[in-house]
N, CA, C and O atoms as a GROMACS GRO file, in nm:
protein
  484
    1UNK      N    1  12.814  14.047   2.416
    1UNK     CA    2  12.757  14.114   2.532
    1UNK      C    3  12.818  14.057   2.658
    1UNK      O    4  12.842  13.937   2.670
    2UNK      N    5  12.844  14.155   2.759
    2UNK     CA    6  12.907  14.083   2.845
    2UNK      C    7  12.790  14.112   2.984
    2UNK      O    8  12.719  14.213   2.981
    3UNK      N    9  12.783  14.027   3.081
    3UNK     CA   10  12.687  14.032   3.196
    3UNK      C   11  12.751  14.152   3.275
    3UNK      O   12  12.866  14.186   3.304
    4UNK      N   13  12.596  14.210   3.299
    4UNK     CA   14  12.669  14.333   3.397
    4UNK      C   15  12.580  14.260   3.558
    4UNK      O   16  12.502  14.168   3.585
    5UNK      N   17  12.655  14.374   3.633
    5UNK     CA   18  12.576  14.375   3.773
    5UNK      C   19  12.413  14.362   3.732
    5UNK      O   20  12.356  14.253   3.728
    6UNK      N   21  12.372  14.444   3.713
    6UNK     CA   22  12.251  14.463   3.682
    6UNK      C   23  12.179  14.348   3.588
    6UNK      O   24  12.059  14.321   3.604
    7UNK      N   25  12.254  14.286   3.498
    7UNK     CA   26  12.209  14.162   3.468
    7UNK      C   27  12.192  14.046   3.503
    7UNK      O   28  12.113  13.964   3.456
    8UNK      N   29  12.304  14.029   3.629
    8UNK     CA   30  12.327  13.968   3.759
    8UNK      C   31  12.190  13.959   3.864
    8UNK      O   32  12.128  13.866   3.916
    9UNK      N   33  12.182  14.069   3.864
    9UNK     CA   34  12.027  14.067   3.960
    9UNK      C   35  11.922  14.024   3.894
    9UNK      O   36  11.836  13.967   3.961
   10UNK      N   37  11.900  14.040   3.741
   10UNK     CA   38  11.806  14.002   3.725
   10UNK      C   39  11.769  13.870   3.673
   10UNK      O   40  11.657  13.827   3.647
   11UNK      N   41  11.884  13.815   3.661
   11UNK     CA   42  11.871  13.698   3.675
   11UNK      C   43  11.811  13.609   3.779
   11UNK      O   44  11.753  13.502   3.757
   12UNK      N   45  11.834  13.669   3.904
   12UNK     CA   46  11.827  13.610   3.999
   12UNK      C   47  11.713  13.615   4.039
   12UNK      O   48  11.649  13.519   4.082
   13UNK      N   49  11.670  13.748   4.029
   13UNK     CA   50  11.530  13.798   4.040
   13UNK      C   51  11.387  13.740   3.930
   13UNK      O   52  11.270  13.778   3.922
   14UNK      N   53  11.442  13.665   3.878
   14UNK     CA   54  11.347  13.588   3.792
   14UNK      C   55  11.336  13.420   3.861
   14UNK      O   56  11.238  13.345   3.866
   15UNK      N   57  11.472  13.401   3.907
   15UNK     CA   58  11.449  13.265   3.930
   15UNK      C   59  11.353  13.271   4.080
   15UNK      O   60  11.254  13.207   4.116
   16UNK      N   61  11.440  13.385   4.152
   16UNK     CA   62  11.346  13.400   4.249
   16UNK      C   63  11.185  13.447   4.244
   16UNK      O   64  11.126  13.455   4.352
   17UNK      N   65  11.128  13.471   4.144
   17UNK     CA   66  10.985  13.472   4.106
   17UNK      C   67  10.944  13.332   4.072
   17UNK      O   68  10.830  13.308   4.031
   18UNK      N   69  11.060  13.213   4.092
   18UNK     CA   70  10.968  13.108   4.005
   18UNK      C   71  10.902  13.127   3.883
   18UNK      O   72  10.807  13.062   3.840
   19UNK      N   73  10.964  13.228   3.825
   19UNK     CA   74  10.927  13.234   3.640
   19UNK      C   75  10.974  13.192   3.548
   19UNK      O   76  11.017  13.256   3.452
   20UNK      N   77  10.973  13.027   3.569
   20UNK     CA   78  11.022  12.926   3.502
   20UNK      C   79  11.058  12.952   3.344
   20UNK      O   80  11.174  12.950   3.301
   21UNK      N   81  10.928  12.980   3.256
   21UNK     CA   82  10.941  13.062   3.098
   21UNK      C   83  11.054  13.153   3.089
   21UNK      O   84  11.135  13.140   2.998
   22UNK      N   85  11.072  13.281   3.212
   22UNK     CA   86  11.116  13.364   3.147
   22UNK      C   87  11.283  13.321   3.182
   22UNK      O   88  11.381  13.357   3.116
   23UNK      N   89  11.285  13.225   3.320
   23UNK     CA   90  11.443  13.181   3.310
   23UNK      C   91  11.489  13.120   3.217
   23UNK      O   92  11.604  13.144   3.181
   24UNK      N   93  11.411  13.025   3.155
   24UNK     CA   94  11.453  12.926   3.019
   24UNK      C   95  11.482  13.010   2.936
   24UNK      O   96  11.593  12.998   2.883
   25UNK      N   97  11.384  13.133   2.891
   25UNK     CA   98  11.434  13.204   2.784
   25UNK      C   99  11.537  13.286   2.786
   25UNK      O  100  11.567  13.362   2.695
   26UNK      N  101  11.605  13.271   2.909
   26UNK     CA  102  11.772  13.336   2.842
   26UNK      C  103  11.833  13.268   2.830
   26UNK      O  104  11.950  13.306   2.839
   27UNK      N  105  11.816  13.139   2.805
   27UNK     CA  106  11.936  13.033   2.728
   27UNK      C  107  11.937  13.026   2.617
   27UNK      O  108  11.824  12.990   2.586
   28UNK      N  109  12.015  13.041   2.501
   28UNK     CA  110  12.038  12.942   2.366
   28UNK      C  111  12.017  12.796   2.350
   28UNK      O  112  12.059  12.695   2.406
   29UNK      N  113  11.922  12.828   2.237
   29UNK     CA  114  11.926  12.668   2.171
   29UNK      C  115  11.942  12.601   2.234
   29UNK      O  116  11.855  12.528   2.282
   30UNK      N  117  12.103  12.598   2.269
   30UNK     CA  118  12.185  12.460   2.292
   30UNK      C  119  12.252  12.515   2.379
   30UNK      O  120  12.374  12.498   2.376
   31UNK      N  121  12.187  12.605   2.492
   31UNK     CA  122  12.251  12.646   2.615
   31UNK      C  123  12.194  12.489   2.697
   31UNK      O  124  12.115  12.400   2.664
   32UNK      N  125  12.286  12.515   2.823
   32UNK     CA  126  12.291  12.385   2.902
   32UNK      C  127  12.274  12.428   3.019
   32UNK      O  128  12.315  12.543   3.032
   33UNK      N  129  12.226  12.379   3.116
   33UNK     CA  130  12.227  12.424   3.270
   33UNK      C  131  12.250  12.261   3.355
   33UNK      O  132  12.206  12.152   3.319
   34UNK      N  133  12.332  12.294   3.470
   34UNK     CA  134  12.395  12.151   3.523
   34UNK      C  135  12.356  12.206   3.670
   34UNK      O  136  12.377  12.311   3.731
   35UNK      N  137  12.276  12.062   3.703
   35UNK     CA  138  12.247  12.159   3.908
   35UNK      C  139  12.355  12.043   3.956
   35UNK      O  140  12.340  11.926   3.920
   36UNK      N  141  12.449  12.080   4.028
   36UNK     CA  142  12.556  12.011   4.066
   36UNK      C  143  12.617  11.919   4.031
   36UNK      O  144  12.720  11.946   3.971
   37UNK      N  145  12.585  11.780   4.049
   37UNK     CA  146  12.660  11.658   3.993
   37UNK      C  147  12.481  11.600   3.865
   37UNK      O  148  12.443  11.490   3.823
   38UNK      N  149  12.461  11.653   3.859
   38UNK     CA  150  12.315  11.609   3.771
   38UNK      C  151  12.334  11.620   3.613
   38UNK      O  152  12.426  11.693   3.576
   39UNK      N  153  12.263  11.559   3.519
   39UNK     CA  154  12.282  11.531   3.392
   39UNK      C  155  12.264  11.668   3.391
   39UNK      O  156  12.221  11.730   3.488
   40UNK      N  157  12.299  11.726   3.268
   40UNK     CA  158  12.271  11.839   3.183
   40UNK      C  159  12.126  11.841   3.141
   40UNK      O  160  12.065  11.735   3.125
   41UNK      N  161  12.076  11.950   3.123
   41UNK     CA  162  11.987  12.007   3.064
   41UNK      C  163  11.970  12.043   2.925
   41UNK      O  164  11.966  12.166   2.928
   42UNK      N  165  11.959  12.010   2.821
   42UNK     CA  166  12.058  12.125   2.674
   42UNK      C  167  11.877  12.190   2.660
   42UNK      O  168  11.767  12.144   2.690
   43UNK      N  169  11.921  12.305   2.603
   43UNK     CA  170  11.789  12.359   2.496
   43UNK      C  171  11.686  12.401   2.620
   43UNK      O  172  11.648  12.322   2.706
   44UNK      N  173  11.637  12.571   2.611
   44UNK     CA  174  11.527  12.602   2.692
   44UNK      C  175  11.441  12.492   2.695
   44UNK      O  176  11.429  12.475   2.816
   45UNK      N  177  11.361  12.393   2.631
   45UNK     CA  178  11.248  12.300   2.694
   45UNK      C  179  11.258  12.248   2.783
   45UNK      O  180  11.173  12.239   2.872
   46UNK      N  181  11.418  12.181   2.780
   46UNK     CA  182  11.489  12.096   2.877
   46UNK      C  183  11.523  12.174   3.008
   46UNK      O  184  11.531  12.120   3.118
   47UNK      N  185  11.544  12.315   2.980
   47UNK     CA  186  11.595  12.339   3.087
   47UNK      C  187  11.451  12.399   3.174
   47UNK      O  188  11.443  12.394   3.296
   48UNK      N  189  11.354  12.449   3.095
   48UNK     CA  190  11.249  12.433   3.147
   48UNK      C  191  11.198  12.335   3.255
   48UNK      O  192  11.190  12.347   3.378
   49UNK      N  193  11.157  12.212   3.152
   49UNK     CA  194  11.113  12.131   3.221
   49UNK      C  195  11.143  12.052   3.356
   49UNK      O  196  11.077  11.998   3.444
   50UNK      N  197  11.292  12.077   3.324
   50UNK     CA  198  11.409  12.034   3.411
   50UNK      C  199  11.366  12.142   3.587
   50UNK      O  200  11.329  12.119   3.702
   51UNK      N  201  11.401  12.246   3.509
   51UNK     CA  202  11.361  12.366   3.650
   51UNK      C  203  11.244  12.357   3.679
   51UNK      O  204  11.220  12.442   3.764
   52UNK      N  205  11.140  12.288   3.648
   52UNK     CA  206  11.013  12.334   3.687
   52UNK      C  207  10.999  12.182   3.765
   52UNK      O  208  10.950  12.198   3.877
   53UNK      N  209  11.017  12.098   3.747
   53UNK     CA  210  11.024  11.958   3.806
   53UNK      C  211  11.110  11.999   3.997
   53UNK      O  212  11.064  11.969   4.108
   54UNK      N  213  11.270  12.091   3.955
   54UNK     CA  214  11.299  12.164   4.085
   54UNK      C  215  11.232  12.225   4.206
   54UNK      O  216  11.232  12.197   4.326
   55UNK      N  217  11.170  12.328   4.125
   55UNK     CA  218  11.055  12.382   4.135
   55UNK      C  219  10.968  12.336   4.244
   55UNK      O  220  10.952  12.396   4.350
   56UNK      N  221  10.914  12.225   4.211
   56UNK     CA  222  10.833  12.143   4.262
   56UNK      C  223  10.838  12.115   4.374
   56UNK      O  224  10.746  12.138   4.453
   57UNK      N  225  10.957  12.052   4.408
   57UNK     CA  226  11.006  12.035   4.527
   57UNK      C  227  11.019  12.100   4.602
   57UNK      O  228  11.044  12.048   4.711
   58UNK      N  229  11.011  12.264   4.595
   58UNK     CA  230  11.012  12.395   4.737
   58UNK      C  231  10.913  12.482   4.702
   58UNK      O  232  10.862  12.486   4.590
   59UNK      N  233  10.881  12.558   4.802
   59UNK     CA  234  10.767  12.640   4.798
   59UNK      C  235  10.860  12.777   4.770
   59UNK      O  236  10.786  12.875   4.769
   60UNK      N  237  10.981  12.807   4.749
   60UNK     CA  238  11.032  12.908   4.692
   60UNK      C  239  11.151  12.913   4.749
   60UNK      O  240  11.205  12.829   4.822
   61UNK      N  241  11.198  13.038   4.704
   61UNK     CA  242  11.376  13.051   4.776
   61UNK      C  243  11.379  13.215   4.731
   61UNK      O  244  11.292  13.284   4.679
   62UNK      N  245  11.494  13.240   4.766
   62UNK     CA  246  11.572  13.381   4.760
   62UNK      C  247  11.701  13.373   4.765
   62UNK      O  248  11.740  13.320   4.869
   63UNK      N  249  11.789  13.408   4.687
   63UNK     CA  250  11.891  13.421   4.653
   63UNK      C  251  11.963  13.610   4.650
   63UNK      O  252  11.933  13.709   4.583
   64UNK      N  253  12.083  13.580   4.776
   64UNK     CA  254  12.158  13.719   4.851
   64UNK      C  255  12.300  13.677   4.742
   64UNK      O  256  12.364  13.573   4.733
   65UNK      N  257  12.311  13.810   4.666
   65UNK     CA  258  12.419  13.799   4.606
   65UNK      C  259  12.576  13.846   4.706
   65UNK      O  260  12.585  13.950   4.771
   66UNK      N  261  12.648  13.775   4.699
   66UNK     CA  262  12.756  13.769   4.856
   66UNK      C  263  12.858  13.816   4.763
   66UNK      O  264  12.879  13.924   4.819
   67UNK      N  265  12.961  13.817   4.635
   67UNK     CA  266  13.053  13.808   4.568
   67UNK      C  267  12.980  13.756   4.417
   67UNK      O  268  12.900  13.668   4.384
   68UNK      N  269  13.064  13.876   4.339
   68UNK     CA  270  13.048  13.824   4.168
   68UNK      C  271  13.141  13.856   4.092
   68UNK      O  272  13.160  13.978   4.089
   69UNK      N  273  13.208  13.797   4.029
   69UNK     CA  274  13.330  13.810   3.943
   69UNK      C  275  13.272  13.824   3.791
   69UNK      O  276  13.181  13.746   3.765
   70UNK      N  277  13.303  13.894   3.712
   70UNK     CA  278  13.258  13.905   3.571
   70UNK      C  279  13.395  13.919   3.502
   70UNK      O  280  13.471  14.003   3.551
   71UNK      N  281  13.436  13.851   3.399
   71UNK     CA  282  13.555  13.793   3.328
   71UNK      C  283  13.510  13.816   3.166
   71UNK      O  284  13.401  13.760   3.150
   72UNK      N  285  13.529  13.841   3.117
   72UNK     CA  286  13.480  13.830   2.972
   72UNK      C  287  13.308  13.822   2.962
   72UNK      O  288  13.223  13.902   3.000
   73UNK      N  289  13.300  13.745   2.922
   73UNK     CA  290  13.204  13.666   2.920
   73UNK      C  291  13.147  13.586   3.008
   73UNK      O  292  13.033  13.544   2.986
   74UNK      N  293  13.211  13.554   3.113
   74UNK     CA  294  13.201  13.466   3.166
   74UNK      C  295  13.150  13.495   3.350
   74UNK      O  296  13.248  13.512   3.423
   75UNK      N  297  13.023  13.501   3.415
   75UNK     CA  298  13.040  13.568   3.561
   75UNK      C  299  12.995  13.425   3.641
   75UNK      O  300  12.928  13.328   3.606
   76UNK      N  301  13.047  13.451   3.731
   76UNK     CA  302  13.122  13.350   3.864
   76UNK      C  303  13.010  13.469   3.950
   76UNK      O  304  13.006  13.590   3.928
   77UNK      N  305  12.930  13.396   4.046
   77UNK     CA  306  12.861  13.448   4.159
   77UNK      C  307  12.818  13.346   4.292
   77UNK      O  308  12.747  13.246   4.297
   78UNK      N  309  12.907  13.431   4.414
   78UNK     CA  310  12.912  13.317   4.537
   78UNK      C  311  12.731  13.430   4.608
   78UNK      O  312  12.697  13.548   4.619
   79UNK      N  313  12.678  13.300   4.633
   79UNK     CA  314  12.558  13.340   4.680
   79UNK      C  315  12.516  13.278   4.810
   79UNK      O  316  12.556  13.162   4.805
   80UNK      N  317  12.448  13.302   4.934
   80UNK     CA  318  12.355  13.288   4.999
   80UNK      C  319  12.220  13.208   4.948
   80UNK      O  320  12.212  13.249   4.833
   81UNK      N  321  12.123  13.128   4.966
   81UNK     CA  322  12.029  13.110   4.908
   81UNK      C  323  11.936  13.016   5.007
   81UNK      O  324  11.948  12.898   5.038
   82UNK      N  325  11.851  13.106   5.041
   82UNK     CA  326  11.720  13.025   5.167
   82UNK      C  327  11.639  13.022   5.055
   82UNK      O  328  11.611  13.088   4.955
   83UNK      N  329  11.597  12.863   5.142
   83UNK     CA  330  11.494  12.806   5.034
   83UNK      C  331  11.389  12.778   5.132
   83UNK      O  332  11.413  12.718   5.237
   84UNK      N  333  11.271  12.818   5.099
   84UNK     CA  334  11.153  12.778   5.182
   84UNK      C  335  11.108  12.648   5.143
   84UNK      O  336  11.063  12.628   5.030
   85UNK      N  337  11.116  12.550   5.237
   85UNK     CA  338  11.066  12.405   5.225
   85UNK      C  339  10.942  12.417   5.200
   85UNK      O  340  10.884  12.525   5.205
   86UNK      N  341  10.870  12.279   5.164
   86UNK     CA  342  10.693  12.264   5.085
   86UNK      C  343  10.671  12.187   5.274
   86UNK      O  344  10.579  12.107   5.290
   87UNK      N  345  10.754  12.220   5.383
   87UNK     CA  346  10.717  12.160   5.521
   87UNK      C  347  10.676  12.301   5.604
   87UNK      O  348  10.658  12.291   5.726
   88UNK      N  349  10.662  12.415   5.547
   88UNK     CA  350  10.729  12.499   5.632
   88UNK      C  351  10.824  12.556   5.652
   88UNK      O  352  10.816  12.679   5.651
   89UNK      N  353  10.940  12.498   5.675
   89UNK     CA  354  11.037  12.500   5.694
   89UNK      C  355  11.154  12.626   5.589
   89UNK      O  356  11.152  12.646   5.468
   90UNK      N  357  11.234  12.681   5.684
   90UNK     CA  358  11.364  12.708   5.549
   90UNK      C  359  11.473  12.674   5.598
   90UNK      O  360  11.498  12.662   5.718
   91UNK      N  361  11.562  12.654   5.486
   91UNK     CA  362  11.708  12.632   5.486
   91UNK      C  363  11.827  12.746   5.375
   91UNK      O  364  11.829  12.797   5.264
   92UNK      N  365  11.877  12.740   5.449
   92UNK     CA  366  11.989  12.853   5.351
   92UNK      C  367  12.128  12.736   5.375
   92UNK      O  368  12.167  12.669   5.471
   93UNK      N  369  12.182  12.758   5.214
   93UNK     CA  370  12.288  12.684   5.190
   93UNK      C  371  12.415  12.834   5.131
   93UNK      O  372  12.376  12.949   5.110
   94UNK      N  373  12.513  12.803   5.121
   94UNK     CA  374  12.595  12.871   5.015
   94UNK      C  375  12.590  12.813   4.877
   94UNK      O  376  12.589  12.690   4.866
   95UNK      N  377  12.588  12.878   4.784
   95UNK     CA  378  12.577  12.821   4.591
   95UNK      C  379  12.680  12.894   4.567
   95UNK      O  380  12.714  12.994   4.629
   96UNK      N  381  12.737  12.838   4.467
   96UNK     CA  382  12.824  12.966   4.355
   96UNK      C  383  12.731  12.884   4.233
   96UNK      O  384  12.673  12.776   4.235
   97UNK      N  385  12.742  12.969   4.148
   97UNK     CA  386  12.660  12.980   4.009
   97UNK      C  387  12.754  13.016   3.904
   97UNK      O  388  12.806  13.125   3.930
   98UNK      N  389  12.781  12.983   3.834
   98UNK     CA  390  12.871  12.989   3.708
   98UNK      C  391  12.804  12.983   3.561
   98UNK      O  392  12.769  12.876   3.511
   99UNK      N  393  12.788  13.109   3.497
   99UNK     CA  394  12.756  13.144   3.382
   99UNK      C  395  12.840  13.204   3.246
   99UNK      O  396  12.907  13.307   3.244
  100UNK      N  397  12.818  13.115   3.138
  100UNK     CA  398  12.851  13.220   2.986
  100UNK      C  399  12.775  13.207   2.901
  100UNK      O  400  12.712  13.106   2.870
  101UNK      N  401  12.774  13.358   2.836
  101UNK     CA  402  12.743  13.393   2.793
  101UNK      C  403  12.755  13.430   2.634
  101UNK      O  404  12.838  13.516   2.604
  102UNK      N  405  12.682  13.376   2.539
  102UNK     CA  406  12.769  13.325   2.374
  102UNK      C  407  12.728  13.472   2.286
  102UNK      O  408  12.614  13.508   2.318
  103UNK      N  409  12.775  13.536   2.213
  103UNK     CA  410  12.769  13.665   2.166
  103UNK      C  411  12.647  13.732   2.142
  103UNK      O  412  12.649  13.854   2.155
  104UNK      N  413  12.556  13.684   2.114
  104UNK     CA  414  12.443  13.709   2.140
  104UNK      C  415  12.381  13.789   2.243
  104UNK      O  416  12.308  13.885   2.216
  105UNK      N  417  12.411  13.747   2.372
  105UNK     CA  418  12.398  13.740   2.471
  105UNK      C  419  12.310  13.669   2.601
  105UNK      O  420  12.288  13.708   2.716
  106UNK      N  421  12.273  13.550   2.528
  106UNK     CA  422  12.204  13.451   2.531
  106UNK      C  423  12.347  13.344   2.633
  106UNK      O  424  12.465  13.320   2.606
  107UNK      N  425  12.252  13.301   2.761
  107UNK     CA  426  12.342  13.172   2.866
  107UNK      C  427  12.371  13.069   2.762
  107UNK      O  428  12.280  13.023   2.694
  108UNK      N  429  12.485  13.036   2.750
  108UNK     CA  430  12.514  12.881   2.632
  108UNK      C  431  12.572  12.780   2.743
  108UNK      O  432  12.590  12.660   2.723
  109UNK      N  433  12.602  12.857   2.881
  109UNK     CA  434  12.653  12.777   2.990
  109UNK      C  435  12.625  12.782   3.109
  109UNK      O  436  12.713  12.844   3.170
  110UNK      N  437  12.515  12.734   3.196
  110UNK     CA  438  12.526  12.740   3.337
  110UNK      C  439  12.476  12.659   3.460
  110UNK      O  440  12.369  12.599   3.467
  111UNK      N  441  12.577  12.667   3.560
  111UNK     CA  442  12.625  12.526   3.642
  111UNK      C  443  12.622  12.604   3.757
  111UNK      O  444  12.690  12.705   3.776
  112UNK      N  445  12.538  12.552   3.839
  112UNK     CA  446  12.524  12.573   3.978
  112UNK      C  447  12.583  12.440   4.060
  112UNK      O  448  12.558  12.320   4.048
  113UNK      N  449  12.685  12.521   4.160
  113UNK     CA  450  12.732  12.447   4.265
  113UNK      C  451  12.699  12.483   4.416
  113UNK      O  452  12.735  12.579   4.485
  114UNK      N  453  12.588  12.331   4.456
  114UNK     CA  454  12.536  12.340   4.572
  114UNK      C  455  12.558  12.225   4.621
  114UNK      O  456  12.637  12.150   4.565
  115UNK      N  457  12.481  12.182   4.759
  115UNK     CA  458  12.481  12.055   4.844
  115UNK      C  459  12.321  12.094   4.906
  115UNK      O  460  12.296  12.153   5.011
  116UNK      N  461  12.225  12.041   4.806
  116UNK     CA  462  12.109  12.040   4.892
  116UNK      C  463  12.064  11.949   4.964
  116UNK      O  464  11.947  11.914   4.958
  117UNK      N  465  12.151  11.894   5.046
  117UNK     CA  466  12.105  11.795   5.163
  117UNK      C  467  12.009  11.888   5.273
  117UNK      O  468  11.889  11.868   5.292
  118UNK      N  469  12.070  11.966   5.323
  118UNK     CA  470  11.988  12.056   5.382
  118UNK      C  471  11.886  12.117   5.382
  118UNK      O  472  11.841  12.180   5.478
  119UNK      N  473  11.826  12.104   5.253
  119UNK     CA  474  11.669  12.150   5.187
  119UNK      C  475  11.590  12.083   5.225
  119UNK      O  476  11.481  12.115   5.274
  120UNK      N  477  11.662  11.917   5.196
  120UNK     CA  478  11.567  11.793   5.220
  120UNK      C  479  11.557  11.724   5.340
  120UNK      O  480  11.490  11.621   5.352
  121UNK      N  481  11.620  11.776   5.428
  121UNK     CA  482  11.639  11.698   5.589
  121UNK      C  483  11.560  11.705   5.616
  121UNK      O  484  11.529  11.662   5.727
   0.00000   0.00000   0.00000
């Protein structure tokens, strides 16, 4: 299966609900998720628990899809992403997000590249 546009959004559109369950459950098994320079995640629990600990730390975000490349299997997406601080506050950074996808069609790979200094100032 390969990611379409439309699978693209809804991806996004889940994380942006903070629907921690239903983001974990499009990973495999032994899918992995990496938030920038941070240990890996392997296996929905992990990546669960992992995102929901994130989570924690903001009162939400939204994510503007800017550019998406889809390759095989494989989609590349440069994003926008305001995050509402737990101060009040928001901040918008640029992310690219990097996902694959293992035949199934289940994430076995995905790595977000950010700099959230700006979340936390």
């Amino acid at each position: 299966m390969t990611a379409t546009t439309q699978s693209v959004a809804e991806v996004f559109a889940i994380i942006d609900s903070l629907d921690v369950p239903a983001f974990a459950w499009l990973f495999a098994d032994n899918g992995k998720l990496v938030f920038a320079n941070g240990d890996p995640l392997i296996g929905p629990a992990e990546i669960e628990e992992g995102t929901s600990a994130f989570f924690a730390t903001i009162a939400g975000l939204h994510h503007t899809i800017v550019n998406e490349w889809i390759v095989d299997d494989t989609t590349i997406v440069e994003l926008d992403v305001t995050y509402d601080r737990l101060d009040g506050n928001t901040a918008r950074i640029p992310v690219v997000t990097i996902w694959h996808r293992a035949p199934d069609g289940l994430i076995d790979d995905y790595r977000v590249h950010f700099d959230l200094a700006p979340v936390y100032a």
